[in-house]
N, C-alpha and C positions, 0 to 999 in steps of 0.2 A: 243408409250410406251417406244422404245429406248431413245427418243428424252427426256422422263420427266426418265428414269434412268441417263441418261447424265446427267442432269440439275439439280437431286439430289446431285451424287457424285462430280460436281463441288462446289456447293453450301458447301455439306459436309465438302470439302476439304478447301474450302476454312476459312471455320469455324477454322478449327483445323490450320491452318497454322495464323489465328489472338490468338487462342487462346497457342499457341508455343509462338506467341512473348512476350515479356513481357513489361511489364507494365513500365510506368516514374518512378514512385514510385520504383518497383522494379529495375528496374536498377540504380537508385541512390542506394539503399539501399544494393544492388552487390558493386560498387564503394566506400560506406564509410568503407563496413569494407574487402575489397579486401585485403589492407596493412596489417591488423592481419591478416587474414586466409591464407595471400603469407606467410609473415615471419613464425608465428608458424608453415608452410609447410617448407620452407627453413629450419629451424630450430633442427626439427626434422631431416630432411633430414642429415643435417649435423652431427647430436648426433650418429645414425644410421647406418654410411656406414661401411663400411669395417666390415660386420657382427655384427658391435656392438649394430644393435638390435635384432639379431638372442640369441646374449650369454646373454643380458641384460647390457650391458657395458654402452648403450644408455639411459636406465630408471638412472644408477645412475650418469653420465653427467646432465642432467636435474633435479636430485636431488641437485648434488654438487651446481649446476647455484641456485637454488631457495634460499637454504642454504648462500650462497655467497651473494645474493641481502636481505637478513632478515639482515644479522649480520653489513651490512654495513649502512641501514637502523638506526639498533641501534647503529652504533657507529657515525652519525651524528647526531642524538638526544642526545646523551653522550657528545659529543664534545662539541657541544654549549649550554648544560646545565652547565657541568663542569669547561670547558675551556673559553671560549670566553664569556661569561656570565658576567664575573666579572674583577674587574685588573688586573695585571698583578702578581702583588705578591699575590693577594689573590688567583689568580688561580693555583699558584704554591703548595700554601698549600694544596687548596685543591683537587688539583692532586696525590700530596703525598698523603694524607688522602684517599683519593680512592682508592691509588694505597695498602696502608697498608690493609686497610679494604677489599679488591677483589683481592688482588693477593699473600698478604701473607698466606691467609685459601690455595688459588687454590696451592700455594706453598706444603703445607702439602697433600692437595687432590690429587694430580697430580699424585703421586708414586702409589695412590690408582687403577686410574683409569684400569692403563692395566692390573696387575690380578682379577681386579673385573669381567673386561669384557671376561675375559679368561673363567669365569664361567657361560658364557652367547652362549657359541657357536651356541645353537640352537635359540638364540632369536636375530641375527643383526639388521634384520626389526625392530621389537618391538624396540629396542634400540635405532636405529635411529628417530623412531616415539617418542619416550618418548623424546630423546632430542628435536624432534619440536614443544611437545606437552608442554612441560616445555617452551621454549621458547616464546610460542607464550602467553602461562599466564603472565610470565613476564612481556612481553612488554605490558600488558593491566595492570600490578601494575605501571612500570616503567611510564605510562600514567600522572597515577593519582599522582605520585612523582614530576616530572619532573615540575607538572605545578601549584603543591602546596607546589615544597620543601620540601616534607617528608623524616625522615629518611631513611625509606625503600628504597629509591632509590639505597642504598652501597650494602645491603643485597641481593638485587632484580638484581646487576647489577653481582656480585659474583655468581651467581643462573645463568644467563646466559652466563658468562664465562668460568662456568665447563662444563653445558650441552653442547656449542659450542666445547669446548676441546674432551667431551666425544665423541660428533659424529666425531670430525677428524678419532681418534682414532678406529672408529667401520671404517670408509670409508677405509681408510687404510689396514685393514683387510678384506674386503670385497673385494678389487679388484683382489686381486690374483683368484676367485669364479667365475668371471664374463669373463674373458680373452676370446677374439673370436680365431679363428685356423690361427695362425700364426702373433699370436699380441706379442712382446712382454711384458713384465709387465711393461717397463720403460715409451714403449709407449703408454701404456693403464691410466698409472700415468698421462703422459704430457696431455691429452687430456681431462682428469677429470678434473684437474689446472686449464687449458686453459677456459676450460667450463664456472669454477667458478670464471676468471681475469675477462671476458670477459662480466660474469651477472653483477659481482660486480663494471664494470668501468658505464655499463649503470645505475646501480640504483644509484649511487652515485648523479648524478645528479636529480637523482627525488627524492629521498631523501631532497637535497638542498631545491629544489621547495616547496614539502610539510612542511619542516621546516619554510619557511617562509609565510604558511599561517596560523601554531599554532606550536608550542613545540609540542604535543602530534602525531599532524600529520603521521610523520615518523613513532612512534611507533608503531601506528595503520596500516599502511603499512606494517611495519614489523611481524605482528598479522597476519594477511595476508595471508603473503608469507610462513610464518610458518604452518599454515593451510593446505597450498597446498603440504607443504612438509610432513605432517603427510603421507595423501596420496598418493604421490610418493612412501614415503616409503614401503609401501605394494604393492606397485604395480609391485616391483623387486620379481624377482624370486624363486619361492621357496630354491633351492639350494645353495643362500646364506645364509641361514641359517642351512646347512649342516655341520657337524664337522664330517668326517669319514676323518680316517688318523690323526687327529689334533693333537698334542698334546704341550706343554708347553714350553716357550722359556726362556731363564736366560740370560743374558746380561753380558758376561766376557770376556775376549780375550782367555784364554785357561782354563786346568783345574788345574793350579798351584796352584789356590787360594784356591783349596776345599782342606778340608784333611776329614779322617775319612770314615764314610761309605757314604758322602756328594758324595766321588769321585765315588764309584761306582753306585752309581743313574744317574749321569750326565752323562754315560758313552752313554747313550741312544742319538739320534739327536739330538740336539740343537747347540745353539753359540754358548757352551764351546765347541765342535769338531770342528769346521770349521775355527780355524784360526784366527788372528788376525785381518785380512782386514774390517772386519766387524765395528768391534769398532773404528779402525782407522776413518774407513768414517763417523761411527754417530759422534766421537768427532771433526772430521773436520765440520761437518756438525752443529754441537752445537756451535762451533765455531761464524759460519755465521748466525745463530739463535739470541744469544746473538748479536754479531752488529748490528740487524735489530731492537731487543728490543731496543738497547741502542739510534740509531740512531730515534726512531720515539718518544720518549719522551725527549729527549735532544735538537734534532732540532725543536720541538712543541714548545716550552719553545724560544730557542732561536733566533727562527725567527717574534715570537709574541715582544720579545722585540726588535730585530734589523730586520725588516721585508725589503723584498729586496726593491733596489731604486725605490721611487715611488709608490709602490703596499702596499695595505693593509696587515695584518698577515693571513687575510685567503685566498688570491689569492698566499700569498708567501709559504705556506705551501702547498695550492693545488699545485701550481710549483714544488715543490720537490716532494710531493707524487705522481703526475703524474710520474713525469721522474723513480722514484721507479718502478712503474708501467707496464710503457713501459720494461723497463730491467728487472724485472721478467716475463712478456709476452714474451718479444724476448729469456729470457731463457729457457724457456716451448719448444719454438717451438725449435729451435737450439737442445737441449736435442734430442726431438723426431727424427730430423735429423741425428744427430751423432749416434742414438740408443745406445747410451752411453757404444761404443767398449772403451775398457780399462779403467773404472770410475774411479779408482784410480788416472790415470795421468792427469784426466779432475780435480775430486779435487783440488789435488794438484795446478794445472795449474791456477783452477779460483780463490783460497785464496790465490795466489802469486799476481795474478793483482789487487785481492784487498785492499793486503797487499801495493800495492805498488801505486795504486791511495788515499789510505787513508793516505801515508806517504805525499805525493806532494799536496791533500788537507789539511795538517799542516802544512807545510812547506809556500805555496803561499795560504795562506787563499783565499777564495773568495765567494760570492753567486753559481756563476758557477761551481765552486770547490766541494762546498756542493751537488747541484744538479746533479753533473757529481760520484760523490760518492755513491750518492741514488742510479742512474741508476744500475752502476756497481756491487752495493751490491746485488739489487732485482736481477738483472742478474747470479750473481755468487750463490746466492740462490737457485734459483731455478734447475740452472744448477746440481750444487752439490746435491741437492735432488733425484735428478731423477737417478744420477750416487750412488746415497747409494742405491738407491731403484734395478737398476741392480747388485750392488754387493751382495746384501740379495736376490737377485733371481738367483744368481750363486753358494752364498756359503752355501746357509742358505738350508737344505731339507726340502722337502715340507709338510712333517709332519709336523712340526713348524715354517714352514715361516710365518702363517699369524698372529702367538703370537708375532713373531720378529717384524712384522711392527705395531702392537698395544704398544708393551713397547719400540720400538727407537719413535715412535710420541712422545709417553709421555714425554720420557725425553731431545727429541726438545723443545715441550712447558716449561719445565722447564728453559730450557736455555734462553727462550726468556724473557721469568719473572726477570730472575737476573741480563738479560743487561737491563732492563729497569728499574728497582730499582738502576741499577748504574747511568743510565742515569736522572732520579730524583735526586738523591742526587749529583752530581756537580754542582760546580756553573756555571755560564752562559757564558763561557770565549770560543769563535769559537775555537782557538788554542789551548787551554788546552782539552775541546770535540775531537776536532779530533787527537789529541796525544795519548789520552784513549783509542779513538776508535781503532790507529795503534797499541799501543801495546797489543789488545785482539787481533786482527787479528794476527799479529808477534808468540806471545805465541799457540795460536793453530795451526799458519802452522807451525814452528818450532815443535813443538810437533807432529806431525802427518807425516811430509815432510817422513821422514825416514822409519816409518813402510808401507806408502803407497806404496811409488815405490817398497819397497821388495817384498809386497805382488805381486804387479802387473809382477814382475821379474818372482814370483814363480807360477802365476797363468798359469794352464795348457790351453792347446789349446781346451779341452773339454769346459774348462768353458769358455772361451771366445765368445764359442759358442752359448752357452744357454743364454749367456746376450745381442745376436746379435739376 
C-alpha cells in the first residue's frame, strides 16, 4: 500500500515538473518578444524613479515621448512632401507658401492660446487629449493630401501646428502639479525634454523607414501614436487638473506700464510684482527661440543647394540636425546637473558662446562651422530654457506660476515663427545667413546682459534656494 502511495506521488510529481517546463513553442515565443517587454520594463523604470511615478511626473514623461515621436512622424512626411519633393527653387516657393499659409494664422493664434487655456484650469487632461485627438484626424486628412496633392494639405498642416503649440503650452502648465518631494521644477522640466529628444531621435528613423515604403505611411504612424497619447492623457492624475490657488499671470517687467485703476488690480501676485528677472530671461530666451527658427529654415534651403562634400541634401541636413540634437540633449542633462543655481548668469553665459560661435561661423565660413553652430545653439537652448524655467520658479508665486509658464511658451513659439520667416525670406548667401544669425544673437544678449546680472546681484539667498 506504501509501496503504490510512493509510486503515485512520484508519478504525480513527476507529472507536474514536465508540465512546469515549458514547451519549444513557448520558449521561443518568451525569446521573440523578451526585447519589448525588457525595454518597455526599463523604460518605465526609468520615467519612474526618483518618485516620479508616485506624483505622476512618470505618466507625463511617456506622454511628452509619445507626443515627441507623432510630431516628428508628421514632420518627415511634411518634409518630403514639401521640401524634397520638388527642385530647388520650386521648393523654396513653396516653403514660403506653407510657411505664409501655417505660420502666419499660428502668428495671429498664438497670443490666443495662453488665456484661452487660462480658462481651462479644470480641464488639462481634456486638453491635452483634444490636442492628440485633433492631431491624430489630421494626420489621416494630411494621408489623403500628401498622396493626392490636395489643397487641404496647408490648412490641415496649420490644424496640427496650433494643436502641437496648444499641448506645449498645457505640458508646461502641468508640470509644476506633478513635482515629486524634493524634485526641483528645473529638474522635472529637464527630464520631460530629455524624455521627448530621446522618443523623437528614435522615431525619426522609423519615420524614414515608413516613408519610403508610401508618402502616407508616416502619417499613419503618426495616427497611432496620437491615439495612444489621447489615452495617456487621462491616465495622469486627477490633480492636474486642479486650479486651487490659481490665478492669472500678465507678462511685464514692473507695474510702470499700468496706470489708472489697471495698477491696482495688478497689485495682487503676478509678474508685474516680482521684478524684472523674469522678462529678462523670457526675452533672452526668445532670443535663442528666434535663431533656432531662423537656423532650421535657412540652413534647410541652403544646404539642399550647397550640400556638404560628397553627401546628398538630406544626409547634409540629417548632419546638422543631428549635431542640433546632440546639443540640445547634452543641454537637458547639464541643466539637470547644474540645477540651474544662478539661471541668470547661466543665460547670460550660454548667449555669450553663442554669440560668439555664430560670429567665427561668419567670419570662417564652413560646413563644420554650420554644424558646430547647430550643436551649440540646441545646447544653449535648452540650457537657457530650463534656467527661465527656475527663475519663474523662484520669482513667480505659485498662485500664478503655472499661467506664467503657459503665456512665456506662447510667446517662445512666437519667436520661433519670425526667426523663421526671416530665415525664408533671405537669400541663400552662408555668410550673409550667419551675419543675421550674429546680429539677432548680439541684439538680444546686449539687451538683456545688463538686467540679468543685476537681477542675479539682487537676488536674495532665499531664492536661490528654492531654485536649488
Amino acid at each position: 500500500m506504501a509501496a503504490g502511495r510512493s509510486s503515485f506521488k512520484s508519478s504525480s510529481g513527476s507529472s507536474s515538473r514536465a508540465s512546469d517546463t515549458p514547451s519549444p513553442l513557448r520558449r521561443i515565443g518568451r525569446a521573440l518578444h523578451l526585447p519589448f517587454t525588457g525595454t518597455a520594463r526599463g523604460i518605465r523604470k526609468a520615467t519612474h524613479a526618483h518618485g516620479a511615478g508616485e506624483s505622476g511626473l512618470g505618466k507625463l514623461i511617456e506622454l511628452h515621448a509619445v507626443n515627441g515621436a507623432g510630431d516628428v512622424m508628421i514632420t518627415v512626411a511634411l518634409a518630403s512632401t514639401v521640401f524634397f519633393s520638388v527642385p530647388t527653387d520650386e521648393a523654396r516657393g513653396r516653403v514660403a507658401l506653407y510657411l505664409a499659409i501655417t505660420m502666419a494664422p499660428f502668428t495671429l493664434l498664438a497670443p490666443v492660446i495662453g488665456p484661452l487655456l487660462d480658462r481651462l484650469p479644470h480641464g488639462r487632461r481634456a486638453a491635452m487629449a483634444a490636442s492628440m485627438l485633433a492631431r491624430a484626424l489630421l494626420a489621416l486628412v494630411l494621408a489623403g493630401a500628401v498622396a493626392g496633392g490636395g489643397l487641404q494639405l496647408y490648412p490641415a498642416a496649420l490644424g496640427v501646428l496650433v494643436a502641437s503649440k496648444a499641448y506645449g503650452v498645457v505640458r508646461s502648465a502641468v508640470v509644476p502639479r506633478l513635482l515629486p518631494p524634493r524634485f526641483s521644477l528645473v529638474k522635472a522640466n529637464s527630464r520631460v525634454t530629455l524624455g521627448g529628444l530621446l522618443a523623437t531621435g528614435a522615431a525619426a528613423p522609423v519615420g524614414a523607414g515608413l516613408q519610403a515604403i508610401g508618402p502616407r505611411w508616416p502619417l499613419y504612424g503618426a495616427f497611432v501614436l496620437y491615439v495612444c497619447g489621447i489615452f495617456l492623457s487621462y491616465s495622469m492624475p486627477h490633480k492636474v487638473d486642479s486650479a486651487r490657488g490659481e490665478s492669472k499671470a500678465l507678462l511685464a517687467a514692473d507695474e510702470a506700464h499700468l496706470h489708472g485703476p489697471a495698477r491696482t488690480r495688478a497689485r495682487r501676485p503676478g509678474l508685474r510684482t516680482v521684478g524684472p528677472a523674469v522678462t529678462h530671461a523670457l526675452a533672452a530666451n526668445a532670443t535663442l527661440r528666434c535663431l533656432s527658427g531662423f537656423l532650421i529654415f535657412f540652413l534647410a534651403f541652403l544646404l539642399r543647394e550647397h550640400p556638404l562634400t560628397g553627401q546628398s541634401a538630406a544626409v547634409s541636413l540629417a548632419l546638422v540636425g543631428v549635431s542640433a540634437g546632440a546639443g540640445n540633449a547634452l543641454g537637458t542633462a547639464v541643466g539637470a546637473w547644474l540645477k540651474a543655481r544662478a539661471p541668470e548668469v547661466i543665460i547670460v553665459t550660454v548667449l555669450a558662446v553663442v554669440l560668439g560661435v555664430a560670429v567665427l561661423s561668419a567670419v570662417f565660413f564652413s560646413t563644420l562651422m554650420m554644424a558646430c553652430l547647430g550643436a551649440v545653439a540646441g545646447f544653449a537652448q535648452a540650457l537657457a530654457k530650463l534656467s527661465l524655467d527656475a527663475t519663474i520658479q523662484r520669482d513667480v508665486p505659485e498662485a500664478v506660476r503655472t499661467s506664467a509658464f503657459a503665456r512665456s511658451e506662447t510667446l517662445l513659439q512666437m519667436a520661433w515663427v519670425v526667426g523663421g520667416a526671416i530665415g525664408i525670406a533671405l537669400p541663400l548667401n552662408g555668410v550673409l545667413g550667419l551675419c543675421v544669425a550674429a546680429a539677432v544673437v548680439a541684439v538680444g544678449w546686449l539687451s538683456t546682459v545688463r538686467g540679468l546680472l543685476s537681477s542675479a546681484r539682487h537676488a536674495g539667498p532665499t531664492g536661490r534656494a528654492r531654485v536649488a
